[in-house]
C-alpha positions in Angstrom: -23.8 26.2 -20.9 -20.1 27.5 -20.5 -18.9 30.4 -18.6 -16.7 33.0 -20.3 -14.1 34.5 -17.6 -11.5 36.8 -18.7 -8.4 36.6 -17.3 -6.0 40.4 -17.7 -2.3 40.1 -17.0 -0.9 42.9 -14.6 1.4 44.9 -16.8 2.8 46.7 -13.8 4.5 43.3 -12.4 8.4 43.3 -14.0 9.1 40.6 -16.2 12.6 38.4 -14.7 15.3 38.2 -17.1 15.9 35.5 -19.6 18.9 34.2 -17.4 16.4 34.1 -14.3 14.0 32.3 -16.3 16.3 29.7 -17.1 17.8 29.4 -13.1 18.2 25.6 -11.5 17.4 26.2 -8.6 14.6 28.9 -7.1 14.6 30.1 -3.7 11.7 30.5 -1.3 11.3 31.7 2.6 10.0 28.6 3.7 12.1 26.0 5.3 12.7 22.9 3.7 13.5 21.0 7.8 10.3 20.4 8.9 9.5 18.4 5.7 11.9 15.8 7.0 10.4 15.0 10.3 7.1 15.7 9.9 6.2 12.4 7.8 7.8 10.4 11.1 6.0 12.6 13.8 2.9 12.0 11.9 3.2 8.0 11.4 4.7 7.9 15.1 1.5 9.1 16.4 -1.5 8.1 14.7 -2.5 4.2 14.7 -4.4 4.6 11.5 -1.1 5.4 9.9 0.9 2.9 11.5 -1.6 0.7 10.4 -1.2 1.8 6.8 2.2 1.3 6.4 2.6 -1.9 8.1 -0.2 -3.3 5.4 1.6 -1.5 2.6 5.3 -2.2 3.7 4.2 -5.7 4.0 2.0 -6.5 1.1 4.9 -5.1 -0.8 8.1 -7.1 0.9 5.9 -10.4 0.3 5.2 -9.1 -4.0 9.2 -8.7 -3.8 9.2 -12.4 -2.4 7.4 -13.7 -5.3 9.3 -11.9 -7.9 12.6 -12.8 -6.3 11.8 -16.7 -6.2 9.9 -16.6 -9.6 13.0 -15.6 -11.2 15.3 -17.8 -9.3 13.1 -21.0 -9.9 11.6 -21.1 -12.9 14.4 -21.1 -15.4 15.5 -23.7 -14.2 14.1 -28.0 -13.8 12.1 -29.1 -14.2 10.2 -25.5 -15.7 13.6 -24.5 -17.8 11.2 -21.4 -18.7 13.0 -18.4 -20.3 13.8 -15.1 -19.4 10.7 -14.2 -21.4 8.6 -17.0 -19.8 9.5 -15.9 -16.8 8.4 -12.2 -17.0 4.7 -13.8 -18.6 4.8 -15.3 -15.2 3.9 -11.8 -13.6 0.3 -11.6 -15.7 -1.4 -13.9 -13.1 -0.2 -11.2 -9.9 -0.8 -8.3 -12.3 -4.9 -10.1 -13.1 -5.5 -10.4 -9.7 -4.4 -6.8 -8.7 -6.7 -5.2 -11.0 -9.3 -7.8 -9.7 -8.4 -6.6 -6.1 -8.2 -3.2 -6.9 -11.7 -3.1 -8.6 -13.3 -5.0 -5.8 -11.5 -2.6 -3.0 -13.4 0.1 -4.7 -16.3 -0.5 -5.9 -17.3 -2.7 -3.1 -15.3 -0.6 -0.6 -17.9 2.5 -1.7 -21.1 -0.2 -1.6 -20.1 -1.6 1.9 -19.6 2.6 3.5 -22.7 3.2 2.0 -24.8 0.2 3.7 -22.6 0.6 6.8 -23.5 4.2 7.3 -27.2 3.6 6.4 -26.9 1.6 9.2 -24.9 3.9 11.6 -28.2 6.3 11.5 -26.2 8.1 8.3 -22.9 8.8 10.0 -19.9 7.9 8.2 -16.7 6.5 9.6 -13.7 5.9 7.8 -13.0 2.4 9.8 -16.1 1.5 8.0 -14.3 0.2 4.7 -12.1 -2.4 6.2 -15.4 -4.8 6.7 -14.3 -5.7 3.2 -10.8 -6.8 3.9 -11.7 -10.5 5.4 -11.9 -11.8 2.0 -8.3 -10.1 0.3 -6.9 -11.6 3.8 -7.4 -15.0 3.0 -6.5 -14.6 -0.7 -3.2 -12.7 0.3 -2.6 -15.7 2.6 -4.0 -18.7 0.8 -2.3 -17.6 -2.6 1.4 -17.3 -1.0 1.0 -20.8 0.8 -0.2 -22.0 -3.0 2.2 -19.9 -4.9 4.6 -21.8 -2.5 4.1 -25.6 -2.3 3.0 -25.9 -5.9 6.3 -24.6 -7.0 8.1 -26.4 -4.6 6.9 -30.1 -5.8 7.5 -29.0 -9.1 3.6 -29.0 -10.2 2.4 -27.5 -13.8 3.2 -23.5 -13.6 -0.3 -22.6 -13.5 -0.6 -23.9 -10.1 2.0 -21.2 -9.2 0.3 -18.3 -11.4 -2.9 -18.8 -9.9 -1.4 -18.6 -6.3 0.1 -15.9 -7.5 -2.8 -14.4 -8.9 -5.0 -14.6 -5.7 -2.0 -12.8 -3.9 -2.6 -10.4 -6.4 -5.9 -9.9 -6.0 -5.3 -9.2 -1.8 -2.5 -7.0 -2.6 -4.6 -4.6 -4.9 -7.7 -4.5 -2.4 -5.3 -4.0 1.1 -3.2 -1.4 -0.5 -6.0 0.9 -1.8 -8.2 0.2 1.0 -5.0 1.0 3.3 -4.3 4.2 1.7 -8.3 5.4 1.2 -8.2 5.1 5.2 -5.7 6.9 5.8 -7.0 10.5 3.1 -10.4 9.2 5.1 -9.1 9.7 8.5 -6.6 12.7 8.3 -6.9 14.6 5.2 -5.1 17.4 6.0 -1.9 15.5 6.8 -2.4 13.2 3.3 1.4 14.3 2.2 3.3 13.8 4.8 1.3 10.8 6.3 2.2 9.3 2.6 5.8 10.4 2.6 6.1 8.1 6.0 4.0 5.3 4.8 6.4 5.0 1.6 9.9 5.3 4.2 8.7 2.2 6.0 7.7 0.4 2.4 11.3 0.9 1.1 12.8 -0.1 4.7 11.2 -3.4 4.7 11.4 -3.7 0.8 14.8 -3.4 0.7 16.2 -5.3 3.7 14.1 -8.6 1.8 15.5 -9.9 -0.7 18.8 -9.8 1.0 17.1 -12.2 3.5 15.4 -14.7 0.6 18.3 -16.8 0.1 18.9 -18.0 3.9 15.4 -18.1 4.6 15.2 -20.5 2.0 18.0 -22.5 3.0 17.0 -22.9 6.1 13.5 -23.3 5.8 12.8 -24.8 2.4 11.0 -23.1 -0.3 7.3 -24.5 0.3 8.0 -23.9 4.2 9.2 -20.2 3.5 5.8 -19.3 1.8 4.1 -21.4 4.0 5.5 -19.0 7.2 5.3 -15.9 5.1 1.3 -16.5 4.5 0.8 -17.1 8.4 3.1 -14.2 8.6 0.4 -12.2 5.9 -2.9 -13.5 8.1 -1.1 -12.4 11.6 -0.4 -8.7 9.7 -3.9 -8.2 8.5 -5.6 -9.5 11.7 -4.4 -6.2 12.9 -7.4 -5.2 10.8 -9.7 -6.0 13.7 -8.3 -3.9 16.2 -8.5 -0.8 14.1 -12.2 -1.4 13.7 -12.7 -2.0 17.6 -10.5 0.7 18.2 -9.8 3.3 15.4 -12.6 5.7 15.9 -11.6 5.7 20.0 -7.9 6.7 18.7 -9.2 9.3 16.6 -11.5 11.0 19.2 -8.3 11.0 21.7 -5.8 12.5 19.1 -8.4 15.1 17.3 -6.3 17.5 19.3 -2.6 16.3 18.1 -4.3 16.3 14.3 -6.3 19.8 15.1 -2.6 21.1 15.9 -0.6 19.5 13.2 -3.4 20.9 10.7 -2.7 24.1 11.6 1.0 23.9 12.5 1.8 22.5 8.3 -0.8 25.0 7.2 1.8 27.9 8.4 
């Protein structure tokens, strides 16, 4: 059954002016500063967050990697693919994504669930990254196969289905990342955010500028052979978060109990 509620408009409260109806710009007594720093106090002092955007920034830098060198490669020998050809070449990332995605959270729910059953009921947010040890070795295994099949010129579904299981690590570490992080500090979601997207677009856009040499020093199957070692060393820092991320919380519940309060004013 629906509720009726009845909603009366104050007639008392003047109505503003067509021109201040139509105004750019608003003004309000709160000061726009602290919105600037805040994001980097609060990724400077909790590990969860650092955590975060080292996953994210990273998962992202080595997706610009493989879009980078997909469009450098494949148009020309031996694939001569076209521009359009090319772009199809994104569907076997953008399949394993929503593959990663699905798994990060529908077996990211199932594994809190059986973990806190276990934990006598008690939930802790640390709990989903038990499901990370498989996206970790898809991340890495499809950048190293992304890699050498392209470089020995194999058939281009090699390629697609490297890039595919890359996919499919990127879409489970990035919403498992994130989940921790609303988990762990709710009340500082925005700004803990803000500074987990300033680190992404550092890294993000300092890479591609770097592609080029790398590969010209390195070779192409030794660059994505490094950048999936590179992937594994990154996620290991998965373990240390579960050893130690519910210590770190308990010894900054004060710093977070402060901040709370300090953006809630």
């Amino acid at each position: 059954m629906g509720m009726n509620t009845n909603h009366q408009v104050d007639a008392t409260i003047p109505m503003r002016s067509w021109k201040q109806r139509l105004a750019f710009h608003t003004y309000t007594p709160e000061s726009i500063w602290p919105y600037f720093y805040r994001p980097f106090v609060v990724l400077s002092t909790f590990p969860t967050v650092i955590f975060c955007a080292v996953q994210y920034a990273f998962s992202v830098a080595f997706l610009t990697i493989i879009i980078t060198v997909t469009s450098l490669v494949f148009p020309n020998p031996p694939y001569n693919f076209t521009s359009q050809q090319v772009g199809f070449m994104g569907l076997g990332p953008f399949v394993g994504n929503l593959l990663g995605a699905i798994y990060g959270g529908i077996f990211g729910d199932w594994s809190i669930l059986y973990f806190s059953r276990r934990n006598k009921g008690y939930y802790e947010p640390e709990m989903r990254l038990y499901t990370l040890h498989l996206p970790a070795l898809f991340m890495s295994g499809g950048l190293i196969m992304f890699g050498v099949t392209l470089d020995r010129g194999m058939h281009w579904i090699y390629p697609s289905i490297g890039g595919a299981f890359f996919g499919f690590g990127l879409g489970c570490i990035g919403d498992v990342s994130l989940t921790l992080v609303i988990d762990s500090y709710r009340n500082l979601t925005g700004d803990a955010f803000t500074g987990v997207a300033f680190l992404r677009n550092v890294i993000s856009i300092g890479v591609p500028f770097g592609i080029t040499p790398w590969i010209s020093n390195s070779g192409l199957q030794n660059m994505f052979i490094e950048c999936g070692f590179i992937s594994l060393l990154v996620l290991s820092l998965t373990i240390l978060i579960i050893l130690y991320g519910k210590r770190s919380r308990a010894r900054l519940a004060p710093q977070y109990a402060a901040m709370s309060k300090w953006k809630s004013n």
